[in-house]
N, C-alpha and C positions, 0 to 999 in steps of 0.2 A: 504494500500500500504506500503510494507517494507521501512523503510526510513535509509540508511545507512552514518552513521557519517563517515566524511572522514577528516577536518582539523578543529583545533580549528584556531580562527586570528581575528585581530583587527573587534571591534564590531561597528567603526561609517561606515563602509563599508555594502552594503547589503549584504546577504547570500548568496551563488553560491548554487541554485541546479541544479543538474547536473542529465541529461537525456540519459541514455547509448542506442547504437545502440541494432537494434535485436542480439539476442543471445550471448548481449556481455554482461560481469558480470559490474555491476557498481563501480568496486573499477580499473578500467579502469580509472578512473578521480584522485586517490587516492593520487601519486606521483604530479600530478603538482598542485593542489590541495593544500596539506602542501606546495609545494616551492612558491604559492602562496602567503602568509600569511593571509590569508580571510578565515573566515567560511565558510566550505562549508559541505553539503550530498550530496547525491546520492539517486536519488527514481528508485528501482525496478519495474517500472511500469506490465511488462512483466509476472509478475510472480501471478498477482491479476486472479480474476474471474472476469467474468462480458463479455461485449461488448467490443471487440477488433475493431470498427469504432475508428479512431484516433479523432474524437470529443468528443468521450464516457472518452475516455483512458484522454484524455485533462481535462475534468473535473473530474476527480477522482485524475490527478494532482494538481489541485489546491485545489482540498479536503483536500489534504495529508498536504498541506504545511500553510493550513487558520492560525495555530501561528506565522506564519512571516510575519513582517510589512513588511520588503523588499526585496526584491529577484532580484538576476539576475539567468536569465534561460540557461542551458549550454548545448547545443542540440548535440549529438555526431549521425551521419547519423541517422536514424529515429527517434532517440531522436531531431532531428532539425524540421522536420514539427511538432512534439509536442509540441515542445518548442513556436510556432509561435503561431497556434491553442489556448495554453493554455495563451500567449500574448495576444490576441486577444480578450479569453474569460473575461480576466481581464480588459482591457482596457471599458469595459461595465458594471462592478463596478463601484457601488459609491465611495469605496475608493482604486485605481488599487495599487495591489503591486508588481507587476514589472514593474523593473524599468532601464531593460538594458537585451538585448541579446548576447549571445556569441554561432553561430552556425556554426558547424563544418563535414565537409567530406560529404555536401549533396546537395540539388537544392530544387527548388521550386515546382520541379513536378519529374516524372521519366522518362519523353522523354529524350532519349538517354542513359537510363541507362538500358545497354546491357543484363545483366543478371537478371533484376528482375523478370521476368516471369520463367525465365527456375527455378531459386531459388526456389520461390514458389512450383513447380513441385516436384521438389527433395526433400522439405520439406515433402509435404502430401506423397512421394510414398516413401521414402529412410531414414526416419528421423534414424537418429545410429551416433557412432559415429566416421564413413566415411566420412559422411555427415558434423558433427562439425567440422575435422580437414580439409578439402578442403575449409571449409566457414574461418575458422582463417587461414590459409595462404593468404585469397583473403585478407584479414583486413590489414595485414601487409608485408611492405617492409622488414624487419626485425623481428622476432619475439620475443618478450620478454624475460629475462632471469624468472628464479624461484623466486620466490613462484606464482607470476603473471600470467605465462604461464601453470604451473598445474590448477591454477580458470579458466583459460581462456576454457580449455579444458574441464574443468568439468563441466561448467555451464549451457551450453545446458539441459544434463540431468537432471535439475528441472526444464526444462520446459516442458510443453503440445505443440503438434508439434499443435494441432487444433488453441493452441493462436495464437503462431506465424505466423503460416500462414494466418491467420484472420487479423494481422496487417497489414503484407506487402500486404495482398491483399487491403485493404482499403486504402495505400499508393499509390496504384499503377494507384486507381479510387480519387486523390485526385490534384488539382492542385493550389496553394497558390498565384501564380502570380496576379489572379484578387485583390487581399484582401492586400497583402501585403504594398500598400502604406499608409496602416491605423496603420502602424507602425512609424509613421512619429513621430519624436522626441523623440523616444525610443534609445538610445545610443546601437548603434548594432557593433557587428564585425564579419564579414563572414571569414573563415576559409578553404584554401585548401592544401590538400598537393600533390605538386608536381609529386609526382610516386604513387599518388591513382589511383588503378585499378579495381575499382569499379564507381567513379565518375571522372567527367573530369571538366578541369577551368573555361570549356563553363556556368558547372550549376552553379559553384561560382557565375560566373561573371555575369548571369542573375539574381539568388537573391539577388545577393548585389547592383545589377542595379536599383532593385524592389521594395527598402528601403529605402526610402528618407534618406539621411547624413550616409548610411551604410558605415565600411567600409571594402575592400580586403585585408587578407595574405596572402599571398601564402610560407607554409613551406617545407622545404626538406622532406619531409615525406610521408608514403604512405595513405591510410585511415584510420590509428587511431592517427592522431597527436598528443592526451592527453598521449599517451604512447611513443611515436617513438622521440616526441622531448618535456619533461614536464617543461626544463626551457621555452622554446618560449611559449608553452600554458599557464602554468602560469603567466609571462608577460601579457597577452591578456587578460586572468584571470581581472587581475590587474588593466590593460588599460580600459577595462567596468567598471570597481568598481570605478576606479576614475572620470569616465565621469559621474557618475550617483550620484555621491558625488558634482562634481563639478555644476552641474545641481541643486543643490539642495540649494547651497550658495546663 
């Protein structure tokens, strides 16, 4: 799994890695990330071979990352059920290394999330790149300036439309709500923004409901808050690092 450097920062903190949504490039975490001041990467999960079951994909995430004693997991829309999944799969280690969640612009399931089926559709019959730029405008209230917004458009194209679609369809046969209380004392912050028009506050507010001690933002933002607002996301950033520090005194 590609593992992409995104900030050097203080080393008694855990490591952010950071889980980008379908077909978004992983340096989408980049900017808040440095204004962070925390170590963080970015794992290209998307881009591997193998089994796109979001179980499959979960442990291949934590293959990638076995040199890190401690990690907080930073879940951006699909990157958020991975991130949980791969919590999960850890928490069943003899020694877990993570040790705090940060998931953002997603739910615990896809009920009510209007468009994931027809997506899927347009993936297998339209994949071009018609198709890429209608899916980044659904991502953002605003769109990015340059250099950011040329990866953002180009990064489809190294992907296999068979992955993608393999993912979101196993996203869509996936519901976390049962499982999620075994996240209990994992330092979590659930993340929405405001004018996502892909997800709505209801899914916040059900997974963050689902998480024992979770807690809700809710930013001016549309679905990609690591980009649209990277001071507040880094703050949050932050606020996990320090809870999972403070937990450890």
């Amino acid at each position: 799994m590609r593992i992409v450097p995104l900030s050097d920062g203080d080393p008694s903190f855990p490591t952010l890695v950071c889980l980008p949504g379908a077909m978004c490039s992983p340096l989408v975490f980049k900017e808040a990330a440095q204004e962070s001041g925390l170590r963080a990467i970015a794992l290209a999960w998307l881009e591997d071979d193998g089994s796109y079951d979001l179980d499959a994909i979960a442990r291949r995430i934590l293959s990638a990352i076995s040199d890190q004693p401690r990690v907080v997991l930073v879940g951006h829309s699909l990157g958020t059920p991975l991130a949980v999944l791969a919590a999960l799969s850890d928490l069943e280690q003899e020694s877990p290394r993570v040790r705090g969640l940060l998931l953002a612009n997603s739910g615990a399931n896809t009920r009510g999330h209007a468009d994931a089926q027809s997506l899927v559709k347009r993936i297998e019959n339209d994949w071009g790149a018609a198709l890429w730029a209608s899916f980044l405008e659904r991502c953002f209230r605003q769109l990015p300036g340059q250099p950011l917004l040329d990866e953002l458009r180009l990064y489809p194209s190294r992907l296999r439309k068979e992955a993608v679609s393999a993912a979101i369809r196993s996203q869509l046969q996936t519901d976390l709500l049962p499982v999620l209380a075994r996240l209990e004392g994992l330092p979590t912050i659930v993340v929405h923004g405001k004018f996502d028009a892909a997800r709505t506050l209801w899914h916040a507010q059900e997974l963050a409901g689902a998480i024992p001690g979770a807690t809700l933002r809710v930013l001016d933002t549309g679905h990609t808050s690591c980009v649209e607002n990277p001071a507040a996301f880094a703050a949050l950033m932050r606020e996990v690092g320090l809870r999972c520090t403070a937990g450890q005194a």
